[in-house]
C-alpha positions as CSV (number, residue, x, y, z in Angstrom):
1,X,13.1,-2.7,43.6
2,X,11.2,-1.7,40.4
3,X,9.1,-4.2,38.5
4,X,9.9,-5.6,35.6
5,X,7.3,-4.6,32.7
6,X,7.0,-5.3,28.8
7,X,5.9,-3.1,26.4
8,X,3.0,-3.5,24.8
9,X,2.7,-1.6,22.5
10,X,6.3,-2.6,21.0
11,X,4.6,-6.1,20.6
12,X,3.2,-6.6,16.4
13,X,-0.3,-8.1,16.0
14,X,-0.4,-9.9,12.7
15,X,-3.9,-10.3,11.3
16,X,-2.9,-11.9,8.0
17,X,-0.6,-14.6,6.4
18,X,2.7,-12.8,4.9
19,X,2.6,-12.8,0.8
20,X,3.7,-16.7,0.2
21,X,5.2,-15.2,-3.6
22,X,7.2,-12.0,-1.9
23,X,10.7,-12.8,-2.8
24,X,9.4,-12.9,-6.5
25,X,8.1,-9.3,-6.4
26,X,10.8,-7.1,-8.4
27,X,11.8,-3.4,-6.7
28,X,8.9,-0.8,-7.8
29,X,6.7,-3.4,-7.8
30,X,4.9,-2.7,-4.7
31,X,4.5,1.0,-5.8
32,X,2.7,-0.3,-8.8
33,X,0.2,-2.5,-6.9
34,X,-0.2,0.2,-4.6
35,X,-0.7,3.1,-7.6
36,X,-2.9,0.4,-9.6
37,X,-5.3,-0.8,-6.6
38,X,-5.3,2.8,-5.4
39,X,-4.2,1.9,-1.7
40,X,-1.2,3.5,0.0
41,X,2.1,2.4,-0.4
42,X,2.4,1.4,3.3
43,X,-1.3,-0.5,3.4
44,X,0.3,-2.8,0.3
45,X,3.7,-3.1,2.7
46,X,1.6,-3.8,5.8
47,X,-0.8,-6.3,3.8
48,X,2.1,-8.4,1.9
49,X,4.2,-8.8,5.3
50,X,0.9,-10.0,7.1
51,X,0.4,-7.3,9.3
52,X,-3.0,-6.9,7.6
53,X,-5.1,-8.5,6.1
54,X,-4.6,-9.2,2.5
55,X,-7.3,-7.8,0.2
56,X,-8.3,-9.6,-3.2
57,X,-7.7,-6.8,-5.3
58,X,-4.0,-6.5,-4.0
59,X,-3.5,-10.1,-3.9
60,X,-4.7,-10.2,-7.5
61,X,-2.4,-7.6,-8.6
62,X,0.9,-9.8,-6.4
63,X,0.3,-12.8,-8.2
64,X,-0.2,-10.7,-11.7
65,X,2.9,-9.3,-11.4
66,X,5.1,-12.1,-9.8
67,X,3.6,-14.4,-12.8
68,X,5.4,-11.9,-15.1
69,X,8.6,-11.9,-13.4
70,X,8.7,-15.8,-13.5
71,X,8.4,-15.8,-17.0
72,X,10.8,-12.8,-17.3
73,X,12.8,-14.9,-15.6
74,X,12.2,-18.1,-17.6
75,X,13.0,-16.2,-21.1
76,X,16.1,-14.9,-20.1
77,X,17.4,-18.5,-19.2
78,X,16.3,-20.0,-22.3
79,X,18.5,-17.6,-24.5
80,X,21.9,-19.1,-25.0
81,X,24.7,-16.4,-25.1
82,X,27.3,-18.3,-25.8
83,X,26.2,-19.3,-29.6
């Protein structure tokens, strides 16, 4: 009979918190904070779903943009169509 064994290496090690604000982030959005903070695109992937560690400069860039979207957001439901 053959042992049973797991894979380790199929196993993910998180070493951050996932972005709390991540939902809010429009498509593109994480190309931008990746072109702007001059990381790669997978390092701002990686460090927004918490498999790394979140750096300021990136947060920084997350809450930037999510702040903008909110009040995209916000201005867009304040306009009444129907007048």
């Amino acid at each position: 009979m053959q042992k049973e064994t797991t894979k380790t290496t199929a196993k993910v090690k998180k070493y951050g918190e996932p972005y709390e604000n991540k939902d809010s982030l429009r498509r593109g959005d994480m190309r931008l904070i990746a072109k702007t903070t001059g990381f790669a695109y997978v390092s701002v992937v990686q460090q927004l779903d918490g498999t790394r560690a979140i750096t300021p400069a990136v947060k920084a860039m997350a809450d930037k943009l999510v702040n903008n979207n909110k009040a995209l957001i916000e201005a867009i439901d304040k306009i009444n169509v129907n007048q």
